[in-house]
N, C-alpha and C positions, 0 to 999 in steps of 0.2 A: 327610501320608501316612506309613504307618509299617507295617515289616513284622516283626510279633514274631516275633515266633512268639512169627553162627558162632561157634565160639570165638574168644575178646577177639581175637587176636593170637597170633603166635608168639614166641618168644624165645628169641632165640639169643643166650648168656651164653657168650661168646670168654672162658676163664677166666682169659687175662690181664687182660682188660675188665670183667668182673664178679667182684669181688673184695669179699664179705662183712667184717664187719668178725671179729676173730677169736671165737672162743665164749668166751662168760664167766659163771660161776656167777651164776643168777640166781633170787633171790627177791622172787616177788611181792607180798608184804608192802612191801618196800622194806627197803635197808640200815641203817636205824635204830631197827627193830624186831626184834628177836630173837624168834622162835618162844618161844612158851607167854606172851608178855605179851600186856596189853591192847592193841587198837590204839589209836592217841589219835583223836579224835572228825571233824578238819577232814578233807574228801574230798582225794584225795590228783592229783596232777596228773596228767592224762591220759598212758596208754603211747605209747611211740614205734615206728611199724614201721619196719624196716629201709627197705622204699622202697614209694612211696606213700601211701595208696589211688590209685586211679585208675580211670576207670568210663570203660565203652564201651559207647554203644546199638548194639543188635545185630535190633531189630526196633522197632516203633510201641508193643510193650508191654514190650519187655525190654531190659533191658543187666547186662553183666556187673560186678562190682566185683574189683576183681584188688590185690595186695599180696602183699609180702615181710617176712620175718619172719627171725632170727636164727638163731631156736630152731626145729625142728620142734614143729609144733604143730599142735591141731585149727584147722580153718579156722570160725568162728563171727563171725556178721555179725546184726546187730537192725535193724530198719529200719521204717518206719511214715510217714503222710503226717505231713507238721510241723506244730504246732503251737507254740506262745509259745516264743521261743529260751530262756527261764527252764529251763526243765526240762528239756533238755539238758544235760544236765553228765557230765563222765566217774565214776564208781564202781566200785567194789570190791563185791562182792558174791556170796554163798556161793551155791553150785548151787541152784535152786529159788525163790530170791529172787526179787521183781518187777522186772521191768527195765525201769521206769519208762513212758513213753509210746510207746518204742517197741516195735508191739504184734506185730511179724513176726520169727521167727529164721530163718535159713537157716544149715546147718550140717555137716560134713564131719569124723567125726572122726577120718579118716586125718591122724595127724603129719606134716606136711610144712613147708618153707619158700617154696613158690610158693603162694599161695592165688588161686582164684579162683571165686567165687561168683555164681550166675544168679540176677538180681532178675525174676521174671512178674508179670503181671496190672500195670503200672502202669497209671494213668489218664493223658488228656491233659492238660496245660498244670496239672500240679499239682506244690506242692513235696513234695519225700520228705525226711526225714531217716535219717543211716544210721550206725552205729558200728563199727567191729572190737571184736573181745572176745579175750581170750590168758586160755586156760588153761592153767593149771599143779597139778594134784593137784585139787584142791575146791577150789580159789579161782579167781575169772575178773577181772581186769583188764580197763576199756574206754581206748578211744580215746575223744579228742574225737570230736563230732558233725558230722558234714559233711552240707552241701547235696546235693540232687540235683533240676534241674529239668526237667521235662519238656517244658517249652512249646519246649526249645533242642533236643529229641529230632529229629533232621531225617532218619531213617531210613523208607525207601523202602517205602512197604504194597504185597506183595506182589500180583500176581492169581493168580487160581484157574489151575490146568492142566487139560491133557486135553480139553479142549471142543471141538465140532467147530459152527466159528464159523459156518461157510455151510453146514451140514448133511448134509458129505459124510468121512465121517470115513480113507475109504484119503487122500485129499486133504489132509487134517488132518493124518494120519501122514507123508503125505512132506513136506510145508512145514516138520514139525516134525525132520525128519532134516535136511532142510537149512536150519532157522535155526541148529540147534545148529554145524554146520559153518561158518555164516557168523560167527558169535561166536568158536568156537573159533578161526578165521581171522584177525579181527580185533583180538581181545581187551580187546573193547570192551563193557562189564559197566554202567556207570557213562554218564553225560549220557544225550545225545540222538543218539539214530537216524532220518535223516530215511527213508521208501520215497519214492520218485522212480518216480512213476505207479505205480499199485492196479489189481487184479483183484476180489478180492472180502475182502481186507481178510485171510485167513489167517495168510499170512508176516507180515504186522504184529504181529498178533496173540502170534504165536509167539514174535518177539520179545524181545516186553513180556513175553510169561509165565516167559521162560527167562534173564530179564536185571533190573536194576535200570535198564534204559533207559526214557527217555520216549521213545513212540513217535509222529510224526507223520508220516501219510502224504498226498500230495496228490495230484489227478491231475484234468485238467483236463473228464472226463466229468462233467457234473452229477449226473445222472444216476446214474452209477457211484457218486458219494460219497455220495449220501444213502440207497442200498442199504448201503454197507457202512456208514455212520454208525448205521445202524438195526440190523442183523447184531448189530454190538459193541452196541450200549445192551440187545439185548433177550439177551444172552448176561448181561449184569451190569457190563459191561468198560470201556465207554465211561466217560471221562473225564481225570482227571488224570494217567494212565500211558500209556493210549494215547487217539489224537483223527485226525482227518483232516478236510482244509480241501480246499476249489475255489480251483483257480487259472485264472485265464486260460491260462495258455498256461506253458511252462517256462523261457522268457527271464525275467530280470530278475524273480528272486521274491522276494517281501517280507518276507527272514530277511537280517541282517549277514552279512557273509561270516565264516567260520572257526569257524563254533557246532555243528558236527556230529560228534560222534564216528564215527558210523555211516551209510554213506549204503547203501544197496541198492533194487533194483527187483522187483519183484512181477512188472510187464510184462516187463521181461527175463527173470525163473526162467521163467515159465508161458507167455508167447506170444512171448518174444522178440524182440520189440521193445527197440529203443533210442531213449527218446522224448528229445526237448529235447537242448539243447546241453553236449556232455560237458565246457565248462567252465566252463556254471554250477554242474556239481556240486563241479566243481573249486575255484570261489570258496566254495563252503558247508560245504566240509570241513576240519575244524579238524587244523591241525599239530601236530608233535610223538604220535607216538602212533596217530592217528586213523588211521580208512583206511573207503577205498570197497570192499564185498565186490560186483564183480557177478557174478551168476553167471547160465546156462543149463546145462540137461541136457546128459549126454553122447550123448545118442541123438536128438539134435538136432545132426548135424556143421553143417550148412549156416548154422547160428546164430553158427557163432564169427568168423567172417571178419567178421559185422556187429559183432561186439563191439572186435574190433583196428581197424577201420576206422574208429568211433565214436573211441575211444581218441586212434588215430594221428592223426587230421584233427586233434585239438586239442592235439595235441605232448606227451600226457601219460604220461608213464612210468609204466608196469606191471608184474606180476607174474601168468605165468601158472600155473595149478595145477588140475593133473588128480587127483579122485578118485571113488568108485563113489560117492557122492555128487550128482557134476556137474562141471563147469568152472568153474572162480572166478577171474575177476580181481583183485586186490588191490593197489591204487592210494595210496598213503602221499604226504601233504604234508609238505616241508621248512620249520622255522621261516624266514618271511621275513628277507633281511640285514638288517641295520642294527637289529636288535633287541637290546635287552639284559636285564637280569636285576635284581635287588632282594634279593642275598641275606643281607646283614648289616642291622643296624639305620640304619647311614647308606649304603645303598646297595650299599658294596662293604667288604669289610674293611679298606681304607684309609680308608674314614670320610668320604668324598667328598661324600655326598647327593648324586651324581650316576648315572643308570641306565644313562651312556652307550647312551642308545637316541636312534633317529631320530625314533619315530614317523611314518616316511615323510612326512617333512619336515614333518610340522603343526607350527603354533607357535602358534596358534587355538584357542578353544573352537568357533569356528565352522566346524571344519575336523576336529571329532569330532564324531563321534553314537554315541548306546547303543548299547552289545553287548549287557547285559543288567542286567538289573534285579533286586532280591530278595532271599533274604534273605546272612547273618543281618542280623536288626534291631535295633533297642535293647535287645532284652531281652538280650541275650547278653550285651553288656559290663556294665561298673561304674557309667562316669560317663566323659564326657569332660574331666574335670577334672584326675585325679592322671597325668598325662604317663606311660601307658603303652607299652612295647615297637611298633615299627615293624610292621608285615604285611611279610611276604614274597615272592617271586615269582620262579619259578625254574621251568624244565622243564616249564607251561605248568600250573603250579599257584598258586594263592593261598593263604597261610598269615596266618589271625589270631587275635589271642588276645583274649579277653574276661576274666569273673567266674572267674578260676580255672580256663578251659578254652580249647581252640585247636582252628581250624576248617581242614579243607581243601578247598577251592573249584576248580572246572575256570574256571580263569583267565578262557577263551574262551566260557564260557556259564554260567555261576553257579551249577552243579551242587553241590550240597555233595558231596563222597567221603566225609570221612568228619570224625566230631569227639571228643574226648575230654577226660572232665573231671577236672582237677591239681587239687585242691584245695592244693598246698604251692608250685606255679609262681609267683605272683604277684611280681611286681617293675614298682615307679612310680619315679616322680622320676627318667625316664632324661637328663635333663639334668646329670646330676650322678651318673650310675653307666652301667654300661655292660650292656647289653641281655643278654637270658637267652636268648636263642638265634639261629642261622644255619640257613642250609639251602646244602646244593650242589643237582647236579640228581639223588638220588638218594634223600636223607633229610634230616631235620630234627633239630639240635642244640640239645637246648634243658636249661639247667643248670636242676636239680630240688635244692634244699638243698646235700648234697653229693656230688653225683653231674651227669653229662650222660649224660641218655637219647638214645639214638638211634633215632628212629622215622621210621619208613619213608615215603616220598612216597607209595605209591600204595593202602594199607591202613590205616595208623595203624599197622601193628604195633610192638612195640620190640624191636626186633632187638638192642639192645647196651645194658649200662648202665658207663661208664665214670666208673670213682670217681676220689677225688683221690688225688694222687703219695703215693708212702709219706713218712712225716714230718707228716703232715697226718692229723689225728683228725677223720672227719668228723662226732663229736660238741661239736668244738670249730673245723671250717672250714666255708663252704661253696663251692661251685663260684659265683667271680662272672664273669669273661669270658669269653667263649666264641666260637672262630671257625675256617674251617677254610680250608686253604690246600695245594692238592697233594693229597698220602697225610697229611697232619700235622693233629691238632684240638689248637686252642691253648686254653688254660683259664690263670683263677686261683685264687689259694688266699684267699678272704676270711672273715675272722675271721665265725662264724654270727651270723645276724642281723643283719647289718649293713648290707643292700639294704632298700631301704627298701616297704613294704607295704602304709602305711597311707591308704587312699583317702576317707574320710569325713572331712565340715565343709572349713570354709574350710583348715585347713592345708595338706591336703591339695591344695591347685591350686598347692604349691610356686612361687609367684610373688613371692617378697619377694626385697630387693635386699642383705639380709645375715638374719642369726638364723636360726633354725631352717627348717630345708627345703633351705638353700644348702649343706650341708655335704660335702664331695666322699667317695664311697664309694673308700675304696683298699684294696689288697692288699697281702698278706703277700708274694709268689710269682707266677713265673708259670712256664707247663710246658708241654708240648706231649707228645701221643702219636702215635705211629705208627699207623693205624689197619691198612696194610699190613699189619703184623706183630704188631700186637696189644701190643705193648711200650712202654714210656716213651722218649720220646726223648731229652727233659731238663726239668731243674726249677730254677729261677735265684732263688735269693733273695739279697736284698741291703738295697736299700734299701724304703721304699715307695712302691708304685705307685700314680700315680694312674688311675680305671678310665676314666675319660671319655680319655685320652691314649692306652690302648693302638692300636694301628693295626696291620696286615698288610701288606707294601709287596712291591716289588720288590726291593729290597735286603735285607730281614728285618723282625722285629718292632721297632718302632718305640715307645717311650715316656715318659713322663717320669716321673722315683723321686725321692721325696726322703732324703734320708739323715741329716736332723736326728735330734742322738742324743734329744729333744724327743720328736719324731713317732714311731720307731722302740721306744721306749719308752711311748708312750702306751696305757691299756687302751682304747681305741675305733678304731675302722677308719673314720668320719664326721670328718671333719676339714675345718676351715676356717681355724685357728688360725693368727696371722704363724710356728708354724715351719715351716709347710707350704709356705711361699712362700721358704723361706730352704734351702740348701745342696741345691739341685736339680740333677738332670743330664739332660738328653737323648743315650738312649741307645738305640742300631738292635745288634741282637741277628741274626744267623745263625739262618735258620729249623731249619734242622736238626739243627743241634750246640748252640743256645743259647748261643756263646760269643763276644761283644762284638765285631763289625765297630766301629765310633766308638762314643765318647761326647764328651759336650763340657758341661762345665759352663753352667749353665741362670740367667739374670735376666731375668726378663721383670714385664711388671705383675702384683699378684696377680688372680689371676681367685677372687675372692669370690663374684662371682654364677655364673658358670659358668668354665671352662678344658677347651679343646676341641683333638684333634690329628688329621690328617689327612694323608695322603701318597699321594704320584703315583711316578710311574715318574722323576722330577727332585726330586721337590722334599717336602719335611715343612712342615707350615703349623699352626702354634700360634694360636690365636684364646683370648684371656682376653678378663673384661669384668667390670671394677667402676669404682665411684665415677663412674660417668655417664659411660664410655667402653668402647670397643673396641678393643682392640689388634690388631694380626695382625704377625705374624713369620715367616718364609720363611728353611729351610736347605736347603741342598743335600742330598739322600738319600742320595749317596755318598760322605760326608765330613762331616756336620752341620755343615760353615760355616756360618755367620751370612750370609743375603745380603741381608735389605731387612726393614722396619719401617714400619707405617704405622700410624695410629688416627687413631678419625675419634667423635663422640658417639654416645650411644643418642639412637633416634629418643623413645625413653620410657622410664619406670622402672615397665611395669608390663605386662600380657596378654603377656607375651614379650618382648617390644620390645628388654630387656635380656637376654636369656639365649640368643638367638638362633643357629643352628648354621650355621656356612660352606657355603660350597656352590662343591667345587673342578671347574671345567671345565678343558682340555688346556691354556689360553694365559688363562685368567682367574679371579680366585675374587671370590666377592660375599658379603659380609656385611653385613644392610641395615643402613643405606639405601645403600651404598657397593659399587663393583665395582672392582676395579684390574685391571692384566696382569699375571700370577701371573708372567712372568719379571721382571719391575720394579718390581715394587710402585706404578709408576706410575696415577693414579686416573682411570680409564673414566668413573664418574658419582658423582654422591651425589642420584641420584635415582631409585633402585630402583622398579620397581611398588609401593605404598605397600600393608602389610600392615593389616589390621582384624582385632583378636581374636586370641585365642590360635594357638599352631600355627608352623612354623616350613618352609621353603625346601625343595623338591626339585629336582632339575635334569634338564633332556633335554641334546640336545647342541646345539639350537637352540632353549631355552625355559627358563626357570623356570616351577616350579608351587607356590601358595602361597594361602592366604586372604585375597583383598583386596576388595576394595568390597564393600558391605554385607556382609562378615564372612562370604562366598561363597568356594568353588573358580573360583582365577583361575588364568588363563595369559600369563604374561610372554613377549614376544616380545623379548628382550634386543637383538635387532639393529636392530630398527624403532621399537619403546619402544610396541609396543599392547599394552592390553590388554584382554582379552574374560572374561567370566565366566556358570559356571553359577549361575544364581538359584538361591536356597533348598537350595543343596547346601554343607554347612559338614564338617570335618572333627573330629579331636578337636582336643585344646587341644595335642597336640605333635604328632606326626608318624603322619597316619593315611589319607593318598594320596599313594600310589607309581605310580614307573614301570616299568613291566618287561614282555615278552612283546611289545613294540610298541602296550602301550597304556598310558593311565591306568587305575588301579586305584585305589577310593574306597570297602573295605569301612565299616560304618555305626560310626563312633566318636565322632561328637556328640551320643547318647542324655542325655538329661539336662541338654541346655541350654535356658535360658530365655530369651536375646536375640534370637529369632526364629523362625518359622515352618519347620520343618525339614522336608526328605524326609530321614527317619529310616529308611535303605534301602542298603543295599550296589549297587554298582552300578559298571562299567565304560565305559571309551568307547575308541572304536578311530576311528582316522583314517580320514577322507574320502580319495579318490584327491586325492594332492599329484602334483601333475605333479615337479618337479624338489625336493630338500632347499635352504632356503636357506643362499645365501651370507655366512658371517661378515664382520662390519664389520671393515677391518683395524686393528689397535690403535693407538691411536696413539702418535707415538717424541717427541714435544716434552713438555711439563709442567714442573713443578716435581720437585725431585728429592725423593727418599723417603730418609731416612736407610737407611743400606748399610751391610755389610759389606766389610773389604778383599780 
């Protein structure tokens, strides 16, 4: 099974955060041509815009392409469906010339530096190819040629308004006065709106027409539903926006609990009635955000007692709110406790791969069931092959990136929000470089060349773009680490082009145990801005950094530089070389001043195949692995003593096996096949849940999550040592289901493999009622001793 498939945004440019490069005489010719000579023959290499392109669907046939530019300039954009990538190319060419296959302009020739241009009429599930163009006098220079697909276009087809659905149209007009009030109430645009019992299907209606909500209404009249089933089909309506089902009765209905943005009742506006148990509304309404609107007339007194009565019996806290309108209750659920988050590439920005979540205590695949199912599907990504960027999950959203674009998904029921396409984002090989974006609960940090854009959780919009520190030419750095902590966004300064991009053929699955692929991406720098204040906070260069090491702690930034005058001196930022393993330090940095709490000079094994760091609230934990072994080494956070050393072999030299990333819990860390007690380094097992196939270790706070038996989504029960798996459900080949929000999250990143029968499908699972979280095995204090520090 397999599921392919306004204006853009706002932008607000804090002008200490958006900061142009300076203006500089520019001719289009290029600077080794002088005016009045001939040009020479070969085409000349595509222009650079200042930031972006970047394109955002805005309807089933439009989206907008948006870009910044140096210069003021006309905005002009070519575009046509694609054809053989051959005839593509960027060119030079005088006013009036053909502009090869692409057969559409769109164009603006107000000078300006913001451009943004409306693409109409596209078709479904077709490619487009599209260019910038920069004039300057009678010459135009193009961009390269970017992608644009449509089949990943997951924007909402509107319904018709105004209709008067049961054929009473004053009725029409008031349902439609107060849907608009129930929205406005709840502000809730986006998922799904359950009505909880029907009248004659209006208010549903109304809804859907005044929202991008999918609307489902139930109600346990037969009768009733196949009147109103029929209403909506014969108005044009019925279908994938709005639908209404027969239930038995309103106990126990056949939706997961927490998938509802929008719960309201029809029987309550119009007849006043409170049908069914007020908390099974309560189970269906999804946290963070969501809310229940109920409401009845004001000229209906006698109705409200029923509504606080209904409410109170089932102990749920409300809000009441009187306007000419009607009476509204407004009912909001709290994230459940013991939930946590996904917001760095390993979990948390100490690099954990851990979500610290409970999932109310499951540690089972038999003890989840679907939330929901859908897309995106294979088409959106690359390949599960070139070990792309982690998904996210934060504030009851899912973030993932595919082909050059990132998706935003309602956690709790598979909604997409919204998605946008980078053509310049791309970053692989995260075993060996350090992820291209975070998120808090508010917005998304994701470094874009040399810049980190800042886009908004609930829009796409990009609210900020924050360049690199001065000293740093973002035609010669670009933005490689990225993480946020506090009011503080930490970044580095890596030499351009030095993340690695390339996802086609075998090189690309980055699985060799030395030569090319294993080369570690480092930095020049690293810096941090104030987002509070809009200002730099600091910028530390020294040695170089390597990117897989940096970490975010308790104590401060965390990571290991080398200071080889070798390395330091080298023209490349991809290193693997013995002086990269020679004249090292580990060193924790003061988050807000940048200026060195410890260092402590650094020997450990060279990590050839990978070298990975990670920190707790105690403790920094270095994981290397070469020459058919694993290292792990434990210091103190608050003083980088040396406290314990242990290594144990690779299970293999090949699908991961050897490249494998730690996974720190409060009193243990496991690197397969191996677990010790993170205070002793003392050894728990060397008999991990046994991994198949690519992909590497997540952690609950009672479970690992990883790929094992038949090369499936497994659940390690690390206390009991069971394990359970989903059949036919495979991830990518590195890190592509998370935990966060209190569930497993498993957007679709095994597109393109061939070792088995896949559901090629994004999809969630949320726990089964766990009576009690289980109890940890206590560690044990005998063993063999771990070489220690003093």
């Amino acid at each position: 099974m397999s599921t392919g498939t306004g204006t853009l945004h706002c932008f607000v440019a804090a002008a200490a955060l958006f900061v142009l490069a300076p203006a500089r005489a520019w001719d289009p010719l290029g600077p080794t041509v002088a005016r009045g000579q001939n040009r020479p023959s070969p085409e000349p290499a595509p222009i650079q815009v200042r930031l972006g392109p970047y394109v955002r669907y805005t309807s089933p046939s439009q989206a907008i392409v948006s870009w910044w530019t140096e210069e003021e300039v006309p905005s002009i954009l070519d575009y046509g469906l694609a054809g053989p990538r051959a005839k593509y190319s960027p060119s030079i060419q005088l006013l009036g010339r053909d502009r090869g296959e692409l057969e559409n302009r769109k164009q603006d020739e107000q000078p300006k530096r913001h451009h943004a241009l409306t693409i109409e009429g596209l078709q479904p599930n077709r490619v487009y190819a599209y260019r910038i163009t920069l004039r300057m006098g009678d010459v135009e220079q193009s961009s390269e040629v970017y992608e644009l697909d449509t089949a990943v276009n997951y924007s909402v087809r509107p319904l018709p308004t105004g209709l008067a659905i049961a054929g009473d149209p004053e009725h029409a007009e008031q349902m439609r006065r107060i849907a608009g009030e129930i929205l406005q109430r709840s502000d809730a645009t986006k998922g799904y709106c359950l009505v909880w019992g029907l009248v004659d299907g209006v208010l549903a209606y109304e809804l859907a027409a005044g929202s991008e909500l999918t609307v489902i209404g139930i109600d346990d009249d037969a009768e009733r539903i196949a009147q109103v089933r029929n209403d909506l089909y014969q108005a044009g309506v019925y279908g994938t926006r709005i639908m209404v089902q027969h239930v038995d009765g309103f106990e126990d209905l056949p939706y997961p609990g927490n998938f509802a943005n929008l719960i309201v009742s029809e029987r309550m506006v119009v007849e006043g009635q409170c049908v069914g148990p007020a908390t099974e509304t309560y189970r269906l309404l999804r946290p963070r955000g969501s809310a229940a609107v109920l409401s009845c007339p004001l000229t209906a007194e006698a109705r409200e007692p029923a509504v606080e009565t209904w409410l109170n019996a089932a102990s749920i806290d409300h809000v009441r709110q009187e306007t000419p309108a009607g009476l509204f209750y407004i009912v909001t659920k709290p994230m459940p406790s013991g939930c946590g988050s996904w917001t760095h590439q390993y979990g948390d920005a100490g690099n954990t791969a851990n979500s610290h979540d409970d999932l109310n205590g499951a540690t089972q695949t038999d003890q989840m069931q679907v939330q929901w199912l859908g897309r995106p599907g294979a088409d959106f990504g690359m390949d599960r092959n070139p070990r792309m960027p982690a998904p996210l999950a934060a504030n009851g959203k899912l973030f993932h990136q595919g082909m050059n674009r990132m998706v935003a998904i309602d956690a709790y029921n598979g909604t997409i929000l919204w998605s946008l396409e980078v053509p310049a984002m791309r970053r692989v090989n995260l075993p060996r470089d350090a992820s291209n974006w975070c998120t808090d609960d508010a917005a998304l940090y994701v470094a874009v060349q040399g810049d980190c854009w800042v886009i908004g959780h609930s829009d796409g919009a990009l609210q900020q773009v924050v360049g690199l520190p001065e000293g740093f030419n973002r035609q010669q750095y670009d933005w490689g680490y990225v993480a946020r902590k506090d009011s503080l966004l930490f970044g580095s300064a890596v030499r351009k082009n030095t993340s690695y991009t390339e996802f086609w053929g075998h090189d690309a699955w980055y699985d060799r145990t030395v030569g090319a692929g294993t080369e570690k991406v480092c930095s020049d720098a690293l810096f941090a801005y104030d987002l509070g204040t809009g200002q730099p906070a600091w910028t530390r260069r020294n040695g170089v950094v390597i990117n897989t090491t940096i970490a975010v702690g308790k104590q401060g930034v965390v990571f290991v530089e080398s200071r080889n005058p070798a390395v330091q001196s080298s023209p490349t930022r991809r290193l693997n070389d013995l002086p990269l393993w020679s004249d090292q330090y580990l060193v924790c940095l003061d988050t807000q001043t940048g200026e060195p709490i410890w260092e402590t000079p650094l020997d450990t094994a060279d990590g050839i195949v990978v070298f990975y760091l990670a920190c707790t609230d105690d403790s920094v934990v270095i994981a290397s692995s070469g020459a058919g072994k694993y290292h792990l080494y434990r210091f103190d956070s608050d003083t980088g003593r040396f406290l314990w050393h242990a290594e144990h072999n690779w299970p293999a030299d090949n699908h991961s096996a050897h490249m494998q990333h730690p996974v720190v819990l409060t009193d243990r860390i496991f690197l397969e096949p191996c677990g010790y007690g993170l205070a002793t380094g003392r050894l728990l097992t060397s008999s991990m849940s046994p991994r198949e196939g690519c992909a590497t270790y997540c952690g609950t706070n009672h479970a690992l999550v990883h790929r094992g038996q038949a090369r499936c989504v497994a659940m390690w029960d690390f206390n009991t040592g069971r394990i359970t798996t989903w059949r036919n459900l495979r991830p990518s080949c590195w890190l592509s289901t998370i935990v966060g929000e209190g569930m497993i999250l498993s957007p679709e990143g095994g597109g393109g493999c061939s070792c088995g029968n896949w559901l090629e499908t994004s999809m969630a699972f949320s726990p089964l009622q766990v009576s009690t979280a289980p109890a940890r095995r206590p560690l044990p204090t005998g063993g063999d001793a771990i070489e220690s520090g003093q």
